[in-house]
Structures are given as C-alpha cells and as structure tokens.
SETI-205659 format. One record per residue (C-alpha): y, x, z; residue in three letters. Coordinates in steps of 0.05 Angstrom, whole numbers. Each point is the difference from the previous one (the first is absolute). Layout:
% SETI-205659
{north:Y | east:X | up:Z | rest:ALA} $
...
END
This chain:
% SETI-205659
{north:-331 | east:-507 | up:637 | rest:UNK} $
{north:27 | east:-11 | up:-72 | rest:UNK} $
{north:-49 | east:21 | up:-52 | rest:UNK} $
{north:42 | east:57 | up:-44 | rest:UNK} $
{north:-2 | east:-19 | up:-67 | rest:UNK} $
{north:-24 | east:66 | up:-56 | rest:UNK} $
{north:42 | east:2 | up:-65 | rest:UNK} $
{north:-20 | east:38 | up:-50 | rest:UNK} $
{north:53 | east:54 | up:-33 | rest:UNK} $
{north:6 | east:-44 | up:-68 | rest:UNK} $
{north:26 | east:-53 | up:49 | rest:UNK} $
{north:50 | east:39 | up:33 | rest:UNK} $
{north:28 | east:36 | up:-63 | rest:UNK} $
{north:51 | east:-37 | up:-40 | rest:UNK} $
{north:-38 | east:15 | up:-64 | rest:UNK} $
{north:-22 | east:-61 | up:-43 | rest:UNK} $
{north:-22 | east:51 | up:-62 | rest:UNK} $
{north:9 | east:60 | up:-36 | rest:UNK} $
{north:17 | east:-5 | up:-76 | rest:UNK} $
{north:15 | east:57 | up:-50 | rest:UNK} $
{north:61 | east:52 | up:4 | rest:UNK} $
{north:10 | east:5 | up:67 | rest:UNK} $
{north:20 | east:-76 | up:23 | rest:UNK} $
{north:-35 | east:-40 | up:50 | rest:UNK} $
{north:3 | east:-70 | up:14 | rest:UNK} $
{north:18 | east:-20 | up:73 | rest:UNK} $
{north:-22 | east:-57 | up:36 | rest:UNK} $
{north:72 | east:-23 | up:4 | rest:UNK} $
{north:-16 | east:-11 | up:-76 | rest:UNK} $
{north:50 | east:53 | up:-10 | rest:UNK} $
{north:-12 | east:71 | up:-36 | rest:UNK} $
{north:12 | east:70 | up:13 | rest:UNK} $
{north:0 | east:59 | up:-45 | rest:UNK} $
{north:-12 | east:75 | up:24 | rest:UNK} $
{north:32 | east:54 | up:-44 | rest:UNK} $
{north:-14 | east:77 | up:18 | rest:UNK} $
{north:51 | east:48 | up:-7 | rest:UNK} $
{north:1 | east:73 | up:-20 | rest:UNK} $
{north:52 | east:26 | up:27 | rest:UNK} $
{north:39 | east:63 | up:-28 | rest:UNK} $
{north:14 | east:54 | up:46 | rest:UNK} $
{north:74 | east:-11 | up:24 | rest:UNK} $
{north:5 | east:63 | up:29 | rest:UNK} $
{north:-9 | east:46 | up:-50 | rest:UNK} $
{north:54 | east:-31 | up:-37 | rest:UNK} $
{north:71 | east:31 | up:-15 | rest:UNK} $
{north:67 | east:-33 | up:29 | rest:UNK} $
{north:18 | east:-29 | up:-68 | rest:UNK} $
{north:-79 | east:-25 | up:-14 | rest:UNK} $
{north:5 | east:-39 | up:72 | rest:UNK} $
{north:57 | east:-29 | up:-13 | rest:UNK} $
{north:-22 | east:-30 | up:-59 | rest:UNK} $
{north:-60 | east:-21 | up:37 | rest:UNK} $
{north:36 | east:-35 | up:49 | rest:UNK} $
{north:41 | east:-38 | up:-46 | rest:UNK} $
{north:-56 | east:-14 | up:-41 | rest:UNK} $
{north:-26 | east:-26 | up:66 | rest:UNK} $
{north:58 | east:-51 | up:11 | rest:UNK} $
{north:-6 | east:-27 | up:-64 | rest:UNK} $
{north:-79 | east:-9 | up:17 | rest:UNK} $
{north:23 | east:-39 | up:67 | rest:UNK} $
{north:50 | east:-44 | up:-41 | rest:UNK} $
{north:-42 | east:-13 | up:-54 | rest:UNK} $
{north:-52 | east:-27 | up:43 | rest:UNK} $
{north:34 | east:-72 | up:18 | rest:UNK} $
{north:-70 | east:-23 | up:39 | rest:UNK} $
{north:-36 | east:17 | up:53 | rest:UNK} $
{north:-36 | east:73 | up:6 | rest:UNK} $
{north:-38 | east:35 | up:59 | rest:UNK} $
{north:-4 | east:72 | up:2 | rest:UNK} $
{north:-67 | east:26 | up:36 | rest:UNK} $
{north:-9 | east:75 | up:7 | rest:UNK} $
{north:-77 | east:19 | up:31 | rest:UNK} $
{north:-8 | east:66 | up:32 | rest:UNK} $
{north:-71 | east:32 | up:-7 | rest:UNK} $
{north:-13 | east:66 | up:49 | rest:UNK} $
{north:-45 | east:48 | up:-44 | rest:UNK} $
{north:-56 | east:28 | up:12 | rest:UNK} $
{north:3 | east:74 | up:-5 | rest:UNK} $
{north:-60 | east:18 | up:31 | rest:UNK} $
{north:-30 | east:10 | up:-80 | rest:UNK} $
{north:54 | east:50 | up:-9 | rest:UNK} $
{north:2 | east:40 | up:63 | rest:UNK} $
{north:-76 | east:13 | up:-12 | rest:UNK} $
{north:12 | east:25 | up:-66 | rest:UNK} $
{north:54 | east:47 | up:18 | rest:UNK} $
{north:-54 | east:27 | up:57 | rest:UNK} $
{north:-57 | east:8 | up:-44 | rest:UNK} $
{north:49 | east:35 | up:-49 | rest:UNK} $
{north:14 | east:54 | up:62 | rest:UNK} $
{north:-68 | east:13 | up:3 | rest:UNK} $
{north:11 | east:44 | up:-58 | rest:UNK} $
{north:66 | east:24 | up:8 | rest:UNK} $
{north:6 | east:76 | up:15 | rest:UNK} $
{north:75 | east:4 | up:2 | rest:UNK} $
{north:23 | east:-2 | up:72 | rest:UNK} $
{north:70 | east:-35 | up:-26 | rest:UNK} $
{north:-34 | east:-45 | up:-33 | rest:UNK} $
{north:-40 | east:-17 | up:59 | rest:UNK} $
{north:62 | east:-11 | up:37 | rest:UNK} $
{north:34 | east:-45 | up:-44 | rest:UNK} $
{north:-57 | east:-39 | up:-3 | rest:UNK} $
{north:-7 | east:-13 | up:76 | rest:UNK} $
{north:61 | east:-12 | up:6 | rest:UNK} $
{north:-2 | east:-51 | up:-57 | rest:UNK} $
{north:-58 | east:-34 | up:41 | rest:UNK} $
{north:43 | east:-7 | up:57 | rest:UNK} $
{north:61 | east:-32 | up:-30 | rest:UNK} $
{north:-44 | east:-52 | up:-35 | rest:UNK} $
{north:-31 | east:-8 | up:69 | rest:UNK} $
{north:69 | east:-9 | up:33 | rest:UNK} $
{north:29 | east:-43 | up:-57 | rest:UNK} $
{north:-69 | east:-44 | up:-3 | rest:UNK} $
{north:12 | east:-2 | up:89 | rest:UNK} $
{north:76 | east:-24 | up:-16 | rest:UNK} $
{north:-11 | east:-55 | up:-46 | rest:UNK} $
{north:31 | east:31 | up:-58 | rest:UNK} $
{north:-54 | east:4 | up:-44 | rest:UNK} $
{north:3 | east:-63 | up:-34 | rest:UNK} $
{north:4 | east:-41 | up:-65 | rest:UNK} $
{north:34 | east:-51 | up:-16 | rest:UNK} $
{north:-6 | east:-63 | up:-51 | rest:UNK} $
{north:51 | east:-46 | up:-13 | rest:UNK} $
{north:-3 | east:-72 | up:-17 | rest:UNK} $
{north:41 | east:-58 | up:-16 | rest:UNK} $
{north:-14 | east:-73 | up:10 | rest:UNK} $
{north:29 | east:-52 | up:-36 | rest:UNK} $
{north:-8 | east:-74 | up:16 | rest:UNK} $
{north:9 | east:-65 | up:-44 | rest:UNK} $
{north:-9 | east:-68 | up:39 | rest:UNK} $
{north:-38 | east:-62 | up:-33 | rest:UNK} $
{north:39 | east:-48 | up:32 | rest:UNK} $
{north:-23 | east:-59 | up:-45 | rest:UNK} $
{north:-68 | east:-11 | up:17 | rest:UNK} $
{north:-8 | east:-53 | up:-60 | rest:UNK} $
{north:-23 | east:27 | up:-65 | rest:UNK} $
{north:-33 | east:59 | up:28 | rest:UNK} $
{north:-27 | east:44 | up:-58 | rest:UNK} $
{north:63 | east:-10 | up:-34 | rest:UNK} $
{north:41 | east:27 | up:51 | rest:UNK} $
{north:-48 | east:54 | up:22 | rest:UNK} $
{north:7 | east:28 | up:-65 | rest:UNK} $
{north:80 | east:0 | up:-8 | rest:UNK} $
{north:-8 | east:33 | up:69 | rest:UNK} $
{north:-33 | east:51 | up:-21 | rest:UNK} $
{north:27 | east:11 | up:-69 | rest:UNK} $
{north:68 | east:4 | up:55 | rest:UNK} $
{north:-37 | east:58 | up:38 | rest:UNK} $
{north:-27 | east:43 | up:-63 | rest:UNK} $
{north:78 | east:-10 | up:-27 | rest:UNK} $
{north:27 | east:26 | up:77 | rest:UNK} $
{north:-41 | east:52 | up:-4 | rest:UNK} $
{north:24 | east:30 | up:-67 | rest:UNK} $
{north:68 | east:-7 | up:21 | rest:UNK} $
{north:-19 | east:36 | up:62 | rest:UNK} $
{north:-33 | east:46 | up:-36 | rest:UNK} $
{north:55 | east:8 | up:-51 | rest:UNK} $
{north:46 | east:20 | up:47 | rest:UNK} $
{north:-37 | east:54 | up:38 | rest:UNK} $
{north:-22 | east:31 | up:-58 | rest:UNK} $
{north:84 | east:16 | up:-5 | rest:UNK} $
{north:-8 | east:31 | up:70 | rest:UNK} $
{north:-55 | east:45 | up:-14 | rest:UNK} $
{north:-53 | east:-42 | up:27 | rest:UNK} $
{north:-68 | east:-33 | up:-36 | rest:UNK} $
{north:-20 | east:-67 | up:21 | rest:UNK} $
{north:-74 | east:-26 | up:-14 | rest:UNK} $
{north:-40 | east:-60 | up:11 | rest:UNK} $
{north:-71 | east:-12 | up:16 | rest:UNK} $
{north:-42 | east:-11 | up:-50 | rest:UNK} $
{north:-63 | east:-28 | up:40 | rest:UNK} $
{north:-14 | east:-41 | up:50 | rest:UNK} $
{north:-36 | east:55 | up:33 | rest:UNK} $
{north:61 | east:40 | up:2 | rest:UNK} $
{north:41 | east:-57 | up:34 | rest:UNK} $
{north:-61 | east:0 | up:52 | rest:UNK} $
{north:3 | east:75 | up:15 | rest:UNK} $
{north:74 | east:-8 | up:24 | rest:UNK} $
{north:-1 | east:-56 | up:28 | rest:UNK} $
{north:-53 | east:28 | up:42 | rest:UNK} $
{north:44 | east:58 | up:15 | rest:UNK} $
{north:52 | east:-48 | up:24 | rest:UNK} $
{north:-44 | east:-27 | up:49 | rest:UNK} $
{north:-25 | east:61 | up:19 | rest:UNK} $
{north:58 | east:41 | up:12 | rest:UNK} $
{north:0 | east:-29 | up:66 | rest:UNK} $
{north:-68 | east:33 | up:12 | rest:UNK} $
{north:30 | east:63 | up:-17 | rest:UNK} $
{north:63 | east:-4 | up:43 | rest:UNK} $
{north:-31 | east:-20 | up:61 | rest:UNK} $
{north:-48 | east:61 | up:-8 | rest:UNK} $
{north:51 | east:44 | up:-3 | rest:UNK} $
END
C-alpha cells in the first residue's frame, strides 16, 4: 500500500507572498491584484441615470484593453441579533397592532432568512500581470506592479463615472481576511 503523502495548505495554494495594496505574488512568479467594489444601487436609479450608467459601463469595458475577473461573494446574514431585539422590544409593547406587525415582521425575516434571500454581497475584481522574463527579477517585479497600481486607477477611474467606488487594501492583513473568505466560501456553500 502506497504511503499518502501530507501537504501542507502553503504548498497547495498558489501564493508565493503577499506585498502591500492588495497584490500577491504567485508561484508562477506572476502577480495578482484584488480591488473591492462599492457598488451603487442600480435599482433605485431613474431611466435616464441608468442609461448613463450603462454607457458609462461600455466605456469602462473598452477602456480596459487587459485582462479583468469579476468575482461577486455572497454572504447569508445572520439575523438572529435582530429578531431578538425586535422580541425583547414586544415585551413592552402594549399596542395590540403593534404586536401584530411585529410578529409578522419576525416571520418574514424567518421566511426570507429560510429562502436564501437574506444576503450580502461584495464585489471584487482581479487583475493579473505576468512576469514572463524571469531574468532581472526585482526590476521587473516592480514595473509589474507599478502596471497593477496604474490598472487599478484606470479601473477605478472609470467606475467612479458609473456610480461605483473602487478601493484597495491597504494591509497585508486585509489581503489575508479575503483571501480567506475565498477559500472559505466553499465552507459556506456546502453548509447550506
């Protein structure tokens, strides 16, 4: 019988290190850069704001001649803080309508929470820049990411036409936390 052989995570990740802004050096000696997005709320727009948005949009798309991935993560939320707060509030309501509404309330979230429709969502994009010459190293590593930080202003340029804010990480602890969130999404899914 063949002796299985134990890797450890940092071994199966792609992940060589994590620098400053939001990049990360891959293995591949190639680097990614995560960007969150705040998005505006589309809905809630008139006919002649969403047009604009959407055009705005295009121009985003066209302007952005290199390679982009678009992650959205769905969180479900935890409401359980909010339905007890509602019922220790009807512990001192004396109007009967009140009371009412109130259970009523309770059940929706209930029913929502049961459907799957209680649920936030962050967006991301992920741009990638290749470091195809392995000679010369820290030279290229740095026009790399000097390439990244200037995709990511254009990126975030254009969304701020849209509506939308774009950030990057400031710590290494933040690129941790959603990475980590990445890899556990999966978690959550298959609990669901």
């Amino acid at each position: 019988m063949k002796e299985q052989q134990i890797s450890s995570v940092q071994e199966w990740l792609p992940i060589e290190k994590i620098l400053e802004k939001g990049i990360i050096k891959l293995k591949d000696n190639s680097y990614i850069k995560i960007i969150k997005i705040i998005p505006i709320n589309y809905n809630l727009k008139s006919e002649l704001e969403k047009e604009a948005i959407l055009n705005s949009y295009k121009i985003f798309l066209k302007t952005c001649n290199f390679d982009i991935q678009i992650l959205i993560q769905s969180n479900k939320e935890d409401l359980s803080k909010h339905i007890f707060n509602i019922k220790k509030q009807l512990e001192k309501e004396k109007n009967e309508n009140i009371i009412n509404l109130s259970k009523n309330y309770i059940e929706f979230i209930h029913k929502t929470n049961k459907e799957k429709k209680s649920s936030s969502k962050n967006f991301y994009i992920i741009i990638k820049n290749s470091n195809k010459n392995k000679k010369e190293n820290i030279i290229n590593d740095e026009i790399i990411i000097q390439d990244l930080n200037e995709k990511y202003f254009k990126i975030k340029e254009c969304l701020s036409r849209c509506g939308n804010v774009a950030q990057e990480y400031d710590t290494k602890g933040e690129i941790i936390n959603i990475l980590s969130s990445f890899l556990n999404a999966r978690n959550y899914i298959n609990s669901n």
